[in-house]
C-alpha positions, 0 to 999 in steps of 0.5 A: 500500500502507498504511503500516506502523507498527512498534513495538520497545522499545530494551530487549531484556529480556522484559518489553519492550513487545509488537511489532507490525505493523498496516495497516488491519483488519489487526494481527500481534504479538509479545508477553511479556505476557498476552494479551487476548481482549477486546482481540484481539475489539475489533480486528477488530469491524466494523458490516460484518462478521455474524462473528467467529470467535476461536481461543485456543491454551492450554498444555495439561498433557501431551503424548505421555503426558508431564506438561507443566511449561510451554511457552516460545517464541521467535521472530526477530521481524522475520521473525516479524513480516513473516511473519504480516504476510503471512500476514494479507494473504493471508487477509483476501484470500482469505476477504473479511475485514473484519479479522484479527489474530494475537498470539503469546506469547514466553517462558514461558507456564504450563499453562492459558494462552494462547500465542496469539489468532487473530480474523477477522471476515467479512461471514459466518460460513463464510468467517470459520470457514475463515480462522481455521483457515487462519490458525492453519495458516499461523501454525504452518507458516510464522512463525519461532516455535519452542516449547520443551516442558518436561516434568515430571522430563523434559528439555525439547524444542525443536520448530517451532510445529507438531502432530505429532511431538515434535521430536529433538535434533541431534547433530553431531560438530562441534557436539556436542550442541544 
């Protein structure tokens, strides 16, 4: 198996320098810092590959008829990190990939933004349109990311990373409410 390389700053502030894993065509990251499409695209680019498919996930202004003032996400990096690893190997498997990267933001991300980047590059184009959604499935089903809606004059709502319902709140007598 490659060696891993890692990388997280000793600072623990939000502007610290972006956390990743990597082995060969194969890169997952965490990220305060915007993300950037080029980048992303220069990743996973391979004379061997006929395609790349890239998806760009945006905060959009509503949810549920409610207006949207940002998202803000967190995430255990560590596991977060590991788990889009494997995520990553998986796919790039499965589909025959040439390469695979997926960065996630942290922290704020304003309306319009984006929140996370997804390239695969395959030798043809189905399989690379089939990883990328499998991918980002895989991303917003298994990475310990969870997201925090905030909604204009609205309390905000944490949730997992996933579509669908807006998350409840829990309410325990013991713990009161969180």
């Amino acid at each position: 198996m490659a060696d891993l390389e890692a990388t997280a700053s000793k600072d623990t502030t939000p502007s610290s320098q972006p956390m990743f894993r990597t082995e060969p065509s194969i890169h997952v990251e965490l990220t305060y810092s915007h993300l950037d499409v080029l980048a992303t695209m220069a990743r996973v680019k391979s004379p061997k590959a006929g395609a790349i498919v890239l998806f760009v996930g945006t905060t959009r202004d509503s949810f549920q008829d409610l207006e949207v003032k940002h998202l803000a996400y967190e995430s255990y990096a560590p596991l977060a990190l590991n788990t889009l690893l494997s995520i990553a190997r998986s796919i790039k498997t499965t589909h025959a990939l040439t390469g695979i990267a997926i960065i996630h933001r942290l922290g704020t991300v304003p309306i319009g933004e984006e929140s996370i980047l997804i390239a695969v590059a395959a030798p043809h184009r189905q399989a690379a349109w089939r990883a990328g959604e499998e991918a980002l499935e895989e991303t917003k089903k298994r990475a310990e990311i969870w997201k925090l809606e905030e909604f204009v004059g609205a309390e905000g709502v944490w949730r997992a990373n996933r579509d669908g319902c807006m998350g409840e709140k829990v309410e325990d007598a013991s713990l009161g409410e969180r």
